[in-house]
Chimera marker file (.cmm) of the C-alpha trace (Angstrom):
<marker_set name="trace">
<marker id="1" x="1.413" y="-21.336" z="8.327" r="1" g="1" b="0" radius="0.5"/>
<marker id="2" x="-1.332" y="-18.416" z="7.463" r="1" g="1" b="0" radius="0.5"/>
<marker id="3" x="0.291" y="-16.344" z="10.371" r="1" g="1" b="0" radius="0.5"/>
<marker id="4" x="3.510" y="-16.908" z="9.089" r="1" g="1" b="0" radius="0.5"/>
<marker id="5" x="2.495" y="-15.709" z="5.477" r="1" g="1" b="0" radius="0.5"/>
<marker id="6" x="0.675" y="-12.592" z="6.830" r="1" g="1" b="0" radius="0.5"/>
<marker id="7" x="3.292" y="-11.784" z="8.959" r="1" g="1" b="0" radius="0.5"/>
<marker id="8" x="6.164" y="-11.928" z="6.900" r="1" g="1" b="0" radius="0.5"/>
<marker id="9" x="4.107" y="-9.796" z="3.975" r="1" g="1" b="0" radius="0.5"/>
<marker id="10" x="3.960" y="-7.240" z="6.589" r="1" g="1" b="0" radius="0.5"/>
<marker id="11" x="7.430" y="-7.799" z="7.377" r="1" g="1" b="0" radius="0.5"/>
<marker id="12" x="8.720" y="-7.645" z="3.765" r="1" g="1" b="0" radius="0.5"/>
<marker id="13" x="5.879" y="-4.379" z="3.068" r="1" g="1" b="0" radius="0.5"/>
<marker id="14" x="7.878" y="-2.737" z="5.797" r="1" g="1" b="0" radius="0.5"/>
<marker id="15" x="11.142" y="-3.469" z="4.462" r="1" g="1" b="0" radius="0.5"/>
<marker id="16" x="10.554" y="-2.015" z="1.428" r="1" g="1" b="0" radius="0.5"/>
<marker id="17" x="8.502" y="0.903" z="1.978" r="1" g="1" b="0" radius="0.5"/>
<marker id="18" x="11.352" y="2.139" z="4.364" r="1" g="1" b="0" radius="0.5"/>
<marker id="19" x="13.865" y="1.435" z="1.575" r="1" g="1" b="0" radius="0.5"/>
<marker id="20" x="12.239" y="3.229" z="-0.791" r="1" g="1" b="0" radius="0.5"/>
<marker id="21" x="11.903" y="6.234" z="1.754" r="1" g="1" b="0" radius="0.5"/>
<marker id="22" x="15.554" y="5.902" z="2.134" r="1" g="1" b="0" radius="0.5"/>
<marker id="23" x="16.794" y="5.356" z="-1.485" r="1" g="1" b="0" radius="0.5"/>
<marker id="24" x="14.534" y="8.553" z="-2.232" r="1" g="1" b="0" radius="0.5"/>
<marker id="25" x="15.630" y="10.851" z="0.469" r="1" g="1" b="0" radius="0.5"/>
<marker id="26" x="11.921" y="12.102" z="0.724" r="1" g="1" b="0" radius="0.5"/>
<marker id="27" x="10.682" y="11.937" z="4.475" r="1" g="1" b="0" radius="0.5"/>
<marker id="28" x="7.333" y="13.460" z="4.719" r="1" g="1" b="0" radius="0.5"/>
<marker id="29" x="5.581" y="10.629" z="2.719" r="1" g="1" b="0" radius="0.5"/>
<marker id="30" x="1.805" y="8.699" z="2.636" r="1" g="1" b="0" radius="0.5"/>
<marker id="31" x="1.878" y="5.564" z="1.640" r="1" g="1" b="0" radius="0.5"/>
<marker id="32" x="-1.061" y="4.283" z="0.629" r="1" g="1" b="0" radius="0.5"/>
<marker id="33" x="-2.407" y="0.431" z="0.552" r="1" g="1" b="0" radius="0.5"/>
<marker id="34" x="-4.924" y="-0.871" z="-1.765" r="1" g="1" b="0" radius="0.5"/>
<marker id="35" x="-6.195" y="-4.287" z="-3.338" r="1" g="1" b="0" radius="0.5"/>
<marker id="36" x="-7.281" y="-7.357" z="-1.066" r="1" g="1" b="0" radius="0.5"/>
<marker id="37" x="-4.286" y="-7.933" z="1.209" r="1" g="1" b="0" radius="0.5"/>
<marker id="38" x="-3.966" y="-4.230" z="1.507" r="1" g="1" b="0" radius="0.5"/>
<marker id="39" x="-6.728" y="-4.076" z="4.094" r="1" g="1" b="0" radius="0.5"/>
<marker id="40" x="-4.750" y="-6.647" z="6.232" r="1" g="1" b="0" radius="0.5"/>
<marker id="41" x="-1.430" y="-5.001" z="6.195" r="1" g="1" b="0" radius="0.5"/>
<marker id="42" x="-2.699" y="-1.632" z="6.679" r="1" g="1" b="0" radius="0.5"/>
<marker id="43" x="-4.127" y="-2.862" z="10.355" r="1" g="1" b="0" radius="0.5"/>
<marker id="44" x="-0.988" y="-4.079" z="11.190" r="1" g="1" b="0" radius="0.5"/>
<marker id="45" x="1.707" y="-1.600" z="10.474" r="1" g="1" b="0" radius="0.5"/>
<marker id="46" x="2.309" y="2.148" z="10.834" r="1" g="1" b="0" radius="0.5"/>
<marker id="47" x="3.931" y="2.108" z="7.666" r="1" g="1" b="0" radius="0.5"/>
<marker id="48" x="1.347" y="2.320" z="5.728" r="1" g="1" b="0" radius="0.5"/>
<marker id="49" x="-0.986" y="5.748" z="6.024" r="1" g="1" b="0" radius="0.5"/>
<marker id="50" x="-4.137" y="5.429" z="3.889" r="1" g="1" b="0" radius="0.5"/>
<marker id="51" x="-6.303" y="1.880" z="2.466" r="1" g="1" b="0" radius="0.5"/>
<marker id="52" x="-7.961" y="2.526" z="-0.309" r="1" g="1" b="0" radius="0.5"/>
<marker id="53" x="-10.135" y="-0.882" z="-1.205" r="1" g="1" b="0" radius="0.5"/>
<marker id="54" x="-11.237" y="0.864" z="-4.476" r="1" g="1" b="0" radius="0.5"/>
<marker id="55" x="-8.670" y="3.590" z="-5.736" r="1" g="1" b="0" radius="0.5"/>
<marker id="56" x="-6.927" y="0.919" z="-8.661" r="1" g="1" b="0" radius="0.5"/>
<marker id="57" x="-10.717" y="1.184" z="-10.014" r="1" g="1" b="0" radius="0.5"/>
<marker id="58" x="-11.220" y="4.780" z="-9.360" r="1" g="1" b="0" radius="0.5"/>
<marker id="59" x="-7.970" y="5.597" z="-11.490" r="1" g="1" b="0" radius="0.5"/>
<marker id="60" x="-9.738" y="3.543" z="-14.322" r="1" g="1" b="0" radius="0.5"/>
<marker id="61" x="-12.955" y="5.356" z="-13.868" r="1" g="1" b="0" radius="0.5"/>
<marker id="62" x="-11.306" y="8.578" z="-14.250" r="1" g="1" b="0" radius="0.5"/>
<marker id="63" x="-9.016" y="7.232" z="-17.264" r="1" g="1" b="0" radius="0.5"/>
<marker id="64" x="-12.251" y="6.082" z="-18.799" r="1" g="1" b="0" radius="0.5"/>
<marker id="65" x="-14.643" y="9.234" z="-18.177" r="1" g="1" b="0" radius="0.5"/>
<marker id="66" x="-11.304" y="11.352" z="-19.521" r="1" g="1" b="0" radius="0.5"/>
<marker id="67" x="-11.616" y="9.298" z="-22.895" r="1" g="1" b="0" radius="0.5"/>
<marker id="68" x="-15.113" y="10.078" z="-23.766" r="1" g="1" b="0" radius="0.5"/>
<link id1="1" id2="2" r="1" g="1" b="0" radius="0.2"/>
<link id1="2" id2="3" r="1" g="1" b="0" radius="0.2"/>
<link id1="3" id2="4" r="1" g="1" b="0" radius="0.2"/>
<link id1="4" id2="5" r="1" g="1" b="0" radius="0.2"/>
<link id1="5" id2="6" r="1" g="1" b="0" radius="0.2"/>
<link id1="6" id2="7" r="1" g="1" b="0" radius="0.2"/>
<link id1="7" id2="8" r="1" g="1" b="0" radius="0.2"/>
<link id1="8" id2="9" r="1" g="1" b="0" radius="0.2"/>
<link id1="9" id2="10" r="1" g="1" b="0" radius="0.2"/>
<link id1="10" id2="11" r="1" g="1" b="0" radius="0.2"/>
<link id1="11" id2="12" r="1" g="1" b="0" radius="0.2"/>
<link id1="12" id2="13" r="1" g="1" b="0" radius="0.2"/>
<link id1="13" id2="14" r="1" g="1" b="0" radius="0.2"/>
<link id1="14" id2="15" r="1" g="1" b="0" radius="0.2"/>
<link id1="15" id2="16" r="1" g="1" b="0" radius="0.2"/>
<link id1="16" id2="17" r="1" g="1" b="0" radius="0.2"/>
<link id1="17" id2="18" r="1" g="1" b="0" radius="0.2"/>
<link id1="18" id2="19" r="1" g="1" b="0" radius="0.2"/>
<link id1="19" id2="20" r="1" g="1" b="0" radius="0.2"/>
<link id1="20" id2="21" r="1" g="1" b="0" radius="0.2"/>
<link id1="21" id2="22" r="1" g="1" b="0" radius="0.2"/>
<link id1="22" id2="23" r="1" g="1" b="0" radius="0.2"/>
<link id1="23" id2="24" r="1" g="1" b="0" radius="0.2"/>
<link id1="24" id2="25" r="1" g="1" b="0" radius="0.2"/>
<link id1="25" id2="26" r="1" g="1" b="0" radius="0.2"/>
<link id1="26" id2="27" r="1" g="1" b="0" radius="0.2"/>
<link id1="27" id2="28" r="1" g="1" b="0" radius="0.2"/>
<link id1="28" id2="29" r="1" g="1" b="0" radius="0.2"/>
<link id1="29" id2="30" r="1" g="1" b="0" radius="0.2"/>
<link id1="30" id2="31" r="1" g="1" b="0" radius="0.2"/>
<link id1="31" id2="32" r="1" g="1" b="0" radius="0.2"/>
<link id1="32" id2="33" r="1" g="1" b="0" radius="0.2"/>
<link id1="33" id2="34" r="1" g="1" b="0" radius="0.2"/>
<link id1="34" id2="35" r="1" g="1" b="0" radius="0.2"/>
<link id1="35" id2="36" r="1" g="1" b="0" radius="0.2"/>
<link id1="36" id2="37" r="1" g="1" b="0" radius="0.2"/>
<link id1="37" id2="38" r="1" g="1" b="0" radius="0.2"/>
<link id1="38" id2="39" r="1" g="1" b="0" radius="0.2"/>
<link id1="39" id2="40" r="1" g="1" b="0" radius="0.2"/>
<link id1="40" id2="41" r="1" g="1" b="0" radius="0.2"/>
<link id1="41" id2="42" r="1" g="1" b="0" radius="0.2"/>
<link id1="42" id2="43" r="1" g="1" b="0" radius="0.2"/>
<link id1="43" id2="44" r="1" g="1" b="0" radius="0.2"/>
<link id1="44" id2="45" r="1" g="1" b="0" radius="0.2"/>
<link id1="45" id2="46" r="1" g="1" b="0" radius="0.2"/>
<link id1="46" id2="47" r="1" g="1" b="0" radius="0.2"/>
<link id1="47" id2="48" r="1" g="1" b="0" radius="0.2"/>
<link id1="48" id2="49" r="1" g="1" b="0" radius="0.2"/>
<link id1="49" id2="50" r="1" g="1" b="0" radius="0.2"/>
<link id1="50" id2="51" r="1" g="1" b="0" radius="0.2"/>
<link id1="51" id2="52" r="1" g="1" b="0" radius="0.2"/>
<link id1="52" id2="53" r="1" g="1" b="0" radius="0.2"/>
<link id1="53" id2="54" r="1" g="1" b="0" radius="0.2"/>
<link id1="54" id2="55" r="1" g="1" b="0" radius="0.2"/>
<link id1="55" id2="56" r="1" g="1" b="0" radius="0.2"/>
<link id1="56" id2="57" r="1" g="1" b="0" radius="0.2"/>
<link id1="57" id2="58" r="1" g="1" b="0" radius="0.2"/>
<link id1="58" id2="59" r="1" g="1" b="0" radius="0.2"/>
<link id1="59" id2="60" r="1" g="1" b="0" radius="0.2"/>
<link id1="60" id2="61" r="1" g="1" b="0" radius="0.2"/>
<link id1="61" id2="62" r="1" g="1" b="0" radius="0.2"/>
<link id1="62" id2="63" r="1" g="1" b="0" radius="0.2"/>
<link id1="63" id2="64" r="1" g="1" b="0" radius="0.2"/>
<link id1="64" id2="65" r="1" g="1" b="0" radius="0.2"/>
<link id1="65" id2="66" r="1" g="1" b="0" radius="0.2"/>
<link id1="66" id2="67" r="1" g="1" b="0" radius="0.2"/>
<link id1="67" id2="68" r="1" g="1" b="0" radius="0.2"/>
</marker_set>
């Protein structure tokens, strides 16, 4: 069962990062994988380019140091 949920969250990550290449018509992309499961998926597929574990809280950081 946990293979089966990994494995089709790669599956479906592949899906749609190629169909948002696609719908786009941009080809010279990086897509980038962050949060929890990110670190997972990025092993397992070329799709993905960069992990980032921390860049949701980096963004926030640098909205927050902007504000002061």
């Amino acid at each position: 069962m946990q293979a089966g949920l990994v494995y089709g969250q790669i599956g479906q990550t592949e899906y749609i990062v190629r169909s948002m290449i696609e719908e786009s018509g941009y080809r010279d992309v990086k897509v980038v994988a962050t949060g929890g499961l990110g670190r997972i998926i990025a092993k397992e597929t070329d799709c993905i380019h960069i992990y980032d574990p921390n860049l949701t809280l980096s963004g926030l950081r640098l909205i927050f140091e902007k504000q002061k």
